[in-house]
C-alpha positions in Angstrom: 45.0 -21.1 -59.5 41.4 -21.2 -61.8 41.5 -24.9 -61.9 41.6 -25.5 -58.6 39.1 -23.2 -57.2 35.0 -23.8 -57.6 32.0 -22.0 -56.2 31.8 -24.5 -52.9 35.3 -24.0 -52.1 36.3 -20.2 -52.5 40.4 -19.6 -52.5 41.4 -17.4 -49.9 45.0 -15.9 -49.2 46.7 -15.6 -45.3 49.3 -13.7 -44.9 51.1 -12.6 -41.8 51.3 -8.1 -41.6 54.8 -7.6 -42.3 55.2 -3.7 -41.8 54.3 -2.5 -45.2 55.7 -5.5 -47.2 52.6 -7.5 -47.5 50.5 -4.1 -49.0 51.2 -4.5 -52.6 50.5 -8.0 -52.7 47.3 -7.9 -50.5 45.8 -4.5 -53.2 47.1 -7.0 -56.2 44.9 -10.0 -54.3 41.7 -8.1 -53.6 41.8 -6.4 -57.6 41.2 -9.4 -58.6 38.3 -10.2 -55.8 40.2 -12.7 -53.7 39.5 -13.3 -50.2 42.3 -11.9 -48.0 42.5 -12.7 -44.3 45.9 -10.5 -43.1 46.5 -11.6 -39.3 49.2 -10.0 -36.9 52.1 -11.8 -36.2 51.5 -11.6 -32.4 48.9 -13.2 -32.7 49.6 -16.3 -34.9 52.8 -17.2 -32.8 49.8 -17.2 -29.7 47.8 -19.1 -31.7 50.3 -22.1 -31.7 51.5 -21.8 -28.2 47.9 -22.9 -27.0 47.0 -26.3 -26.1 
């Protein structure tokens, strides 16, 4: 992951919020200061229904 990341291009995780499944891994992310972006499923199965 530390070779492909530099200071113009941050990494950042998406994940989908799975009931509690996705916790662990989200805590584990942000300890070591990744970006996190957690969207509901609702609303990414919208997302690619519009035109």
């Amino acid at each position: 992951v530390h070779a492909h990341t530099s200071a113009e291009s941050p990494l950042r995780f998406v994940m989908e919020a799975t009931g509690v499944y996705h916790e662990k891994f989200a805590y584990f992310l942000e300890s070591k200061r990744y970006k996190i972006i957690i969207i509901l499923s609702n609303k990414i199965s919208n997302y690619f229904r519009t035109p």
